[in-house]
N, C-alpha and C positions, 0 to 999 in steps of 0.2 A: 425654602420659605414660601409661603403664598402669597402668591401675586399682588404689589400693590391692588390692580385692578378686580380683582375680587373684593377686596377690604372695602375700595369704593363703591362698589355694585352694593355690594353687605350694607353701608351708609345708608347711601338712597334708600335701601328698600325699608332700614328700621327705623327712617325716616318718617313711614307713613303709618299714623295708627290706626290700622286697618283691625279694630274688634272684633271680635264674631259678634256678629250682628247687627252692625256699621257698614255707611259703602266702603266698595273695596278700589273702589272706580281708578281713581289716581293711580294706586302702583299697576293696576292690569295693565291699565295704558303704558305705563314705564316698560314693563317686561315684555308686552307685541313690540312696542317702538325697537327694543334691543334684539329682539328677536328677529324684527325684520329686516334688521344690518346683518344680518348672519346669513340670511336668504332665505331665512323659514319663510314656510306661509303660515299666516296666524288668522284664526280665527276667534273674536270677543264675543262669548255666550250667554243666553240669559242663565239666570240662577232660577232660585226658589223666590228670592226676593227683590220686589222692582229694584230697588239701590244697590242689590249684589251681584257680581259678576263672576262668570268663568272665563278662564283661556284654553285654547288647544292649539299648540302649534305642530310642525311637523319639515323636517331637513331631510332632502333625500327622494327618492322618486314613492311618494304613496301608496301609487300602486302595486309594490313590490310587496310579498309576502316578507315576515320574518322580521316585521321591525319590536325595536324595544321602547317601552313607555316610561318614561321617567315620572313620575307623579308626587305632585304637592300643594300646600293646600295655601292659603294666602294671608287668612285671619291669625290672630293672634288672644291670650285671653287680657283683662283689663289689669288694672298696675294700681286701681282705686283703694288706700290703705297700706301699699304696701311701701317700710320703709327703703327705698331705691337711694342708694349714694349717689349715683348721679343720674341726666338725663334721661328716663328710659327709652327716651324715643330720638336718640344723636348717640352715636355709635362711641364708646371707649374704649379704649386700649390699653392693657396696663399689664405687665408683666406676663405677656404670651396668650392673655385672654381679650377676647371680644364682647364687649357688655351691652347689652341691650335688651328692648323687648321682643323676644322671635329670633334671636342671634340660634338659640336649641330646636328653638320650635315654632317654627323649622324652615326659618329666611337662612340660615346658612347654608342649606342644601340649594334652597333655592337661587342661592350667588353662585355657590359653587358651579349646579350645572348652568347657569348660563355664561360665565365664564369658559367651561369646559367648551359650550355650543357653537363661541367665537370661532374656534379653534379649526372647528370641525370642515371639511369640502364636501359642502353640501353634492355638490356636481360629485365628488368620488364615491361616494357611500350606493353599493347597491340593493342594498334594505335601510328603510326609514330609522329618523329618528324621531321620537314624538316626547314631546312634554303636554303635560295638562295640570293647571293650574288651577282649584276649587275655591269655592267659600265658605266659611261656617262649619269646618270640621271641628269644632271646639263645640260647636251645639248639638251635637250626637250625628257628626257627618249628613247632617240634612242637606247640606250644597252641592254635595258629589255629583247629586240623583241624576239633574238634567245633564252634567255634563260624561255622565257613564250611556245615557240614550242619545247621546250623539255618538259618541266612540263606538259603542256597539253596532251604527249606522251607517259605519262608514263602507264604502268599496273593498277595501282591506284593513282592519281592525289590527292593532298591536298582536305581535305574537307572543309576547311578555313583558311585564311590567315588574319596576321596581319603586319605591314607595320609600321616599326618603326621610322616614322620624329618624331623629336622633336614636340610632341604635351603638353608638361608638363603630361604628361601621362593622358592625358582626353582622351578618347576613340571620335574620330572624325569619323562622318557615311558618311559622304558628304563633294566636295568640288569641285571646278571648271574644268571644262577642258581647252585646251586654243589648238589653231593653230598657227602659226607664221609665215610668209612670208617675203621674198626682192623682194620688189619692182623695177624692174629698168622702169624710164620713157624713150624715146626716141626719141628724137627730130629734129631737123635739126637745125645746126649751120649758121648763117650768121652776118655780120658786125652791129654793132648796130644802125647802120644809117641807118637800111635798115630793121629793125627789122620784120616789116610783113611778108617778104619775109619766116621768119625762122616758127621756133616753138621750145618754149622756155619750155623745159622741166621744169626748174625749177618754174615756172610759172603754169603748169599742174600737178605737182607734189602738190604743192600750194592749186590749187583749187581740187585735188584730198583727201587731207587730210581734208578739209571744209566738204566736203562728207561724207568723216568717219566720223567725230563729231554730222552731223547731223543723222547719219543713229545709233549712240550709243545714241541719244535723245531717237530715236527711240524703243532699244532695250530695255532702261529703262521703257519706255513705256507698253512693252508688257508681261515683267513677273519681278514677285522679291521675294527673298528670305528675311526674315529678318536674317536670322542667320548670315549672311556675313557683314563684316564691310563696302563693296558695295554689295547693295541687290540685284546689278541685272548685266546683261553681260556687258562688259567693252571692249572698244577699246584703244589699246596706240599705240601710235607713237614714234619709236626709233628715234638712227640715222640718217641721213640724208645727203645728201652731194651731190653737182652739180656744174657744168659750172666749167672752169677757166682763165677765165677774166672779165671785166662790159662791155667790149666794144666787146665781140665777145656773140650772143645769143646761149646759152645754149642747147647741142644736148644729154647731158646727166646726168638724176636725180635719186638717189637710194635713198630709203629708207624703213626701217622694222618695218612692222607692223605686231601687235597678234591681237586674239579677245581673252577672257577670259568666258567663255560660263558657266553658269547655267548645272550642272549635266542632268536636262530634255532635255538640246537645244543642239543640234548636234556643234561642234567647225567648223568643215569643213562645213558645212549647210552658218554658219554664216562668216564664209569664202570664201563665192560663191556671200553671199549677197555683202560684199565687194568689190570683182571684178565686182560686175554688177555696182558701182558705175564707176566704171572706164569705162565698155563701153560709154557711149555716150562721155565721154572726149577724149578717143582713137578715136573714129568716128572722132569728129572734127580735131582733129589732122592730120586724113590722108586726109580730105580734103585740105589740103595745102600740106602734103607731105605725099606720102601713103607710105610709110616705118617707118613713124611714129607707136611707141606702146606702151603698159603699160603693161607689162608683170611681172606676179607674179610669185617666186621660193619658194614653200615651203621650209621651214626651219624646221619645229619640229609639232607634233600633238600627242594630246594625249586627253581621252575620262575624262569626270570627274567622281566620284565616285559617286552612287546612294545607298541611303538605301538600303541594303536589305529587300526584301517583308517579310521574317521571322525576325524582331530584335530580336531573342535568343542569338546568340553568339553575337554581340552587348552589350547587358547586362550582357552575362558571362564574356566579357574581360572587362565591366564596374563596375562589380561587385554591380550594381545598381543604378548606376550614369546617370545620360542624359546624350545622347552622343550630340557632336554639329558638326556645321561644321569649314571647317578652310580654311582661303583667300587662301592659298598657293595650288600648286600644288603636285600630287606626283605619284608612277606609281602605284597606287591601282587601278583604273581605271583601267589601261589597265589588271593587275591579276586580278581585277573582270567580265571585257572583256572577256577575253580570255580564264580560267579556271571556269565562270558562277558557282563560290561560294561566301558564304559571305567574305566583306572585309570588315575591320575599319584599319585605320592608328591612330595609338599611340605606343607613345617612350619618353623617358626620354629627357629632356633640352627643351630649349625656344628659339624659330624659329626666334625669334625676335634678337638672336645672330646668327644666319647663316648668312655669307659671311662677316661677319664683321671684320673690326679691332682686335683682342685680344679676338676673338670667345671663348668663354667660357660655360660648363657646371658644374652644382653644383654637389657638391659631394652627396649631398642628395637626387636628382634626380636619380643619377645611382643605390645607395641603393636601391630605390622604384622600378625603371628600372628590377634589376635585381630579385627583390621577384616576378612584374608580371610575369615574363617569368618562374620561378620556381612552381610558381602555375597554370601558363597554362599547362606547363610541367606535375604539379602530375594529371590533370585531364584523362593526356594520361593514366595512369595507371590500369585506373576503365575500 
């Protein structure tokens, strides 16, 4: 059974509601404090955002080639409308589950390995052990950034990482990348009696999204994966929202669109091909009024995760299991980007509870959570 002292760490931590896009301040500090009873050394990073912060700690002699990175992110999404049986933010327990907000995703990874961490003789480990702690992976992994140019800066850099989303601990090798943009259309407004005269944004926005549908025919077309519950790139279309009235034509249409890209296929690649839909509609538009546009605002990008060309550690955090792929996104990627070592993302609970209602993880989960991370751990020792 897991450890009282896990369930309490688990507490504190879903204790703080640390939003994307809220300070994160308070738990960073909890997690160096607990870290620093372990004999890490910890360092608190800036972010992207003055009130946001990163962590990176690290057990074990640094400069040692070969260590492993444990990586997780700190933010959580909000809980605003959503009917919650109890507390989201004070931990429940009730028949073998842990309820809370972040219990999936993914503060029980984050209990579990600092739990595991207690455990560890820093003085015996002759490769490092290192955790890093993010912000704002819920807003398209914006947070990561500065704390991947520090990592990357170090003396000796992780020699592989693992990336604790709730995967039910199935070691994951691959999984999509995505881009996201706002869209705003822009049009020219005139009285609806006279509607030639204008250009009707919502109307271009209209047959601009026809486009994208036809051009995701497309993309199904040209590669697929079966490991994915969609085997191949995907276009959605958010929000939306223009004009306001029937009788005046529409001079302004917003709305947000992703692509979800195949680990092989560039996100932004396939975010260029999307804007090229949009030129010939912009063309015709400033034929009637040349201030008319369709202009794209990146929102969030991030790269998908690729097998590694070596599956070794793959298999050593699999323990011999096929590793798969998984729909969701995460910032493995951008640490396998960035630090060009092997990544798998797996972690205790089930993805299929993240953002939800009465977000829950099993208690049995974080038991198996926390023995991974203690046998990754003894391998530092050899």
């Amino acid at each position: 059974m897991t450890s009282d002292g896990t369930l309490a760490v688990l507490e504190h931590l879903i204790a703080y509601p640390t939003i994307a896009g809220q300070p994160n301040g308070e738990l960073v500090a909890e997690v160096a404090e607990r870290l620093e009873r372990t004999g890490a050394a910890v360092t608190i990073l800036p972010a992207h955002r003055d009130d946001a912060q990163n962590l990176h700690a690290v057990l074990g002699p640094s400069d040692a080639p070969g260590g492993l990175l444990l990586a997780a992110h700190s933010d959580v999404v909000a809980v605003d409308g959503q009917p919650w049986t109890h507390d989201p933010f004070a931990l429940h327990i009730e028949h073998g589950r842990a309820y809370g907000r972040g219990t999936a995703d993914m503060k029980g990874f984050l209990a579990a390995a600092l739990t595991a961490m207690t455990e560890v003789d820093h003085r015996g480990l002759r490769r490092p052990l290192h955790l890093a702690l993010s912000s704002d992976e819920e807003l398209g992994c914006c947070g990561v950034r500065p704390l991947l140019d520090t990592l990357a800066g170090l003396p000796v850099p992780p020699a592989a990482a693992v990336v604790g989303e709730p995967t039910m601990l199935r070691v994951a090798e691959r999984h999509k990348g995505k881009a996201a943009a706002r869209v705003h259309v822009r049009g020219r407004a005139v009285h609806s009696s006279v509607a030639s005269r204008g250009v009707n944004a919502v109307v271009f926005a209209s047959r601009l999204i026809t486009g994208l549908l036809d051009l995701q025919d497309e993309l199904a077309a040209e590669a697929q994966d079966s490991g994915y519950t969609v085997p191949h790139a995907t276009i959605g279309i958010g929000p939306i929202c223009g004009g306001v009235s029937v009788n005046i034509v529409p001079d302004r249409c917003r709305l947000d669109v992703e692509v979800r890209a195949l680990p092989e296929q560039s996100p932004d690649d396939l975010m260029g091909r999307m804007r090229a839909r949009a030129a010939p509609l912009e063309a015709e538009m400033r034929a009637v009024h040349p201030e008319a546009a369709i202009v794209f605002e990146p929102l969030a990008s991030y790269p998908g995760l690729r097998p590694a060309p070596d599956p070794a550690f793959a298999r050593e955090v699999a323990s011999g299991e096929a590793a798969v792929a998984v729909d969701f996104g995460t910032e493995a990627g951008l640490y396998q980007q960035k630090l060009g070592i092997p990544v798998v993302v797996c972690g205790p609970g089930d993805m299929a509870q993240a953002h939800q209602a009465d977000e829950f993880i099993a208690v049995d989960q974080l038991t198996r959570g926390e023995d991974l991370i203690r046998g990754l751990a003894q391998r530092l020792y050899g």
